[in-house]
N, C-alpha and C positions, 0 to 999 in steps of 0.2 A: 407288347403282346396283349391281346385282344384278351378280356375274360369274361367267359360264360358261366352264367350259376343254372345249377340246372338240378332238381329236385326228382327224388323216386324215394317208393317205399325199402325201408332193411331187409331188404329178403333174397333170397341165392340168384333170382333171377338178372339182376342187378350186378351180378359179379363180373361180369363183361367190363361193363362200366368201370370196376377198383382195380380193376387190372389194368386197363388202359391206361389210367392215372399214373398207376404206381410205377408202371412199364414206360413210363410218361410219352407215350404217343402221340397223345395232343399237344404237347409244346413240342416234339417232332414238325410240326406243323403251324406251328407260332399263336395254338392258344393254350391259353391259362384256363383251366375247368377250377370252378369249386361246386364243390356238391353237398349238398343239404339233405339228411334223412327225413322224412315227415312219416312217423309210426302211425298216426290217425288215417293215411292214407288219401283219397280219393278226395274226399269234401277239401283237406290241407291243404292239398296238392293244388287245388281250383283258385281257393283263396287266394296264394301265394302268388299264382301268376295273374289274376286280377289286381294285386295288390306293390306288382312289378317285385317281387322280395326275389322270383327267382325269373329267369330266361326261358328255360326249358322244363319242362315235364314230362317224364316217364312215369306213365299212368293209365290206368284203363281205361279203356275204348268207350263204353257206355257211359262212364261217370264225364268225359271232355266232352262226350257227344252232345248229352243232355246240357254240359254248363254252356258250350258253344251256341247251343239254339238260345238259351237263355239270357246271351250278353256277353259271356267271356270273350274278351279280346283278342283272341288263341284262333291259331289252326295246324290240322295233325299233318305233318311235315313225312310221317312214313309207321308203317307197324313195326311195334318191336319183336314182341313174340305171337307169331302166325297160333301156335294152338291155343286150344281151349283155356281158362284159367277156372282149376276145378275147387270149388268151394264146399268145404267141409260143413256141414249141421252138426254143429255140438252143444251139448245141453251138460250140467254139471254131473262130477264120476256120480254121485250121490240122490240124483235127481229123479223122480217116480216117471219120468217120460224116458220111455223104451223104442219107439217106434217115429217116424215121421210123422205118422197122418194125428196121433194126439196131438202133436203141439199145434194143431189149425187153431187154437180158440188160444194160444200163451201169448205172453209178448216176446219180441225178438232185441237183441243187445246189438244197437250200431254204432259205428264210431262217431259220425254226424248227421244230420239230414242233408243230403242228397250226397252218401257216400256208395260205392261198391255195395258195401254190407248190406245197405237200405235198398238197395238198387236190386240186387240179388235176392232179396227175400220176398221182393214183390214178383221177379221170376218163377223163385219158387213155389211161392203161391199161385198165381196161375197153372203153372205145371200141376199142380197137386189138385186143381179147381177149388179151391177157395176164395172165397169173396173177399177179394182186395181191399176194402173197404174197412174189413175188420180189425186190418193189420191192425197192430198197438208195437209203438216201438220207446225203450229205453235208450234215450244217447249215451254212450259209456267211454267216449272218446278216443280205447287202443284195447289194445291185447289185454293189458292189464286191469283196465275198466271193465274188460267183460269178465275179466276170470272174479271180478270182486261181487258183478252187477247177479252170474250165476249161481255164486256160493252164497250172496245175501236173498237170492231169491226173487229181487228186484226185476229181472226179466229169467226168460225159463233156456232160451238158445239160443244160440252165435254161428254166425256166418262169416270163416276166413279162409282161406285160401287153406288147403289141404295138408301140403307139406310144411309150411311155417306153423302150424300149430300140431302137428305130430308131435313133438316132446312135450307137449300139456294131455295128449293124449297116453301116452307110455306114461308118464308119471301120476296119474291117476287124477290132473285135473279135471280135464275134460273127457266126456265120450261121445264119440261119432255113431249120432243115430244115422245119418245119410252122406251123399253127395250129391252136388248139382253142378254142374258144368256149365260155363258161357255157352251162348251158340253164337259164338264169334270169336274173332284173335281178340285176345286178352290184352293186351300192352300195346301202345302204340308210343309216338314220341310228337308231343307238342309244344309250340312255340309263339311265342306272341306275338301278334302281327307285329309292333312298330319295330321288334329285334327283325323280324323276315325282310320287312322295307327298308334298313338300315346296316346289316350286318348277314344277307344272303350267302356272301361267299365265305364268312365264318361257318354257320348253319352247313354250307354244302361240305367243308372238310371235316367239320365235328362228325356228318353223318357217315361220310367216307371211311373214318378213324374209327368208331363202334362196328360199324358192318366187316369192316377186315374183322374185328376183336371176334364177333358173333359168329362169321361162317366158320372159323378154326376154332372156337371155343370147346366142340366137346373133342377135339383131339389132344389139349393140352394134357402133358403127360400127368399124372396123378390129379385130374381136373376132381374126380370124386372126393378122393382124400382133401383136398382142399377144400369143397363146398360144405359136407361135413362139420370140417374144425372149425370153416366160420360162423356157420349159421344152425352149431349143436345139434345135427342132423346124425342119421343114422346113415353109414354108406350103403345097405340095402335101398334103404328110400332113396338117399340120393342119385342112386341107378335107376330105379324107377321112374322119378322125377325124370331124369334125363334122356330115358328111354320114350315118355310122351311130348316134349318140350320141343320146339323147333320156334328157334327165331325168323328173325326176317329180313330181308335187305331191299322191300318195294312197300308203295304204298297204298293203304286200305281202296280198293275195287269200289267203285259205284255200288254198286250189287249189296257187296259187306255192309257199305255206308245208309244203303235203302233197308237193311235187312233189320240192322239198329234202329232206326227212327223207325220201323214199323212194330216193334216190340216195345219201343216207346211209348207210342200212341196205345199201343196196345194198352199197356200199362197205366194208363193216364197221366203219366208221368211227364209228357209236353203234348202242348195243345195244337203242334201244326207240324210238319217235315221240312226241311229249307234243303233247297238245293246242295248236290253235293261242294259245288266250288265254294261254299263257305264254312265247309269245315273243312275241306283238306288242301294242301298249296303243295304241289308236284314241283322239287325243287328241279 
């Protein structure tokens, strides 16, 4: 039995994937999954499949794109999740910053450079017209590095993912002065080339086995109450959550793929665009 290591962040989105497991649907199919949580996210994530630790990657779209142009060894095999991934501005409960547009001159708390957080914050500065240039960023490595980085005062606000940090919000850690939304699907699923040229018809059942899991996901009976209890969520949210969410079973469009490296470049963030056939492999 063939086994795949395959790496994504602890967060409800993911739940496809433990079910799968547990349902063991992949050795239905004659593989072995093990799966590796990486809490730091986006930068981990790169590392790890640079570093062959894991096979596969479910991870965001702009953070593979960017390491793709830069070296990674990788290419995006299909989107996970088609919508937006809406990332929370939070600055500490206790913090004299009330509004968005004060924190243009703070520093921001990211898990590494070249993660999500980092990646998103130069979005949102654009979006807001601030000079890129000014950013100042704190490394804080996770969740927890930023709840420390806020309360020491070390950086002023945090950029995570909306609903994963809602219970630091209800509990009086953090406060959401805004939101900022991708303008793109948020999750895709990547894989390193020498697994693609060596293990293709593994790679094509794994993704066969998730996309069953993903199009019947939000029918599974008490799917709310379960997403919930696992990831301390509130069931109101996690109806919400579930109500914007739409996964995916095809991969990122030309268009999507030009739409990113144009916000890239925008960005400064890479210095050229490369065609799409090297970041994505149409299994």
């Amino acid at each position: 039995m063939r086994t795949i290591r395959i790496g994504g962040v602890p967060e409800h989105f993911n739940l496809p994937w433990h079910l799968a497991m547990e349902e063991k649907d992949f050795e239905k199919e004659g593989l072995k999954i093990e799966w590796t949580d990486f809490p730091g996210g986006t930068g981990d994530l790169n590392t790890a499949l640079r570093n062959k630790e894991i096979d596969v990657a479910v991870i965001l779209t702009e953070g593979i794109i960017k390491d793709i142009i830069a070296g990674n060894p990788s290419k995006i095999v299909q989107t996970y999740v088609q919508s937006p991934l809406i990332w929370g501005i939070h600055v500490a409960e206790g913090s004299k910053y009330h509004s968005l547009k004060e924190l243009e001159h703070s520093k921001v708390a990211i898990s590494r450079n070249g993660s999500g957080s980092q990646l998103m914050a130069y979005v949102n500065a654009k979006n807001e017209g601030w000079n890129l240039s000014d950013l100042k960023f704190e490394i804080v490595g996770n969740i927890d590095g930023a709840v420390s980085a806020l309360q020491d005062n070390t950086a002023q606000y945090f950029m995570w993912e909306h609903f994963t940090t809602k219970p630091l919000v209800d509990n009086g850690t953090f406060r959401r002065v805004a939101d900022c939304p991708t303008p793109w699907p948020c999750f895709v699923i990547a894989v390193r080339n020498d697994i693609l040229e060596s293990n293709e018809i593994e790679i094509e059942k794994l993704i066969n086995v998730i996309n069953k899991k993903t199009v019947s996901f939000k029918n599974i009976s008490n799917i709310e109450r379960t997403l919930a209890k696992r990831y301390d969520q509130k069931i109101e949210d996690i109806e919400e959550w579930l109500q914007i969410t739409e996964w995916s079973q095809t991969n990122l469009t030309e268009q999507e793929i030009e739409n990113v490296q144009e916000s890239l470049i925008d960005l400064k963030l890479i210095s050229k665009k490369v065609d799409s056939s090297n970041i994505i492999y149409n299994l």
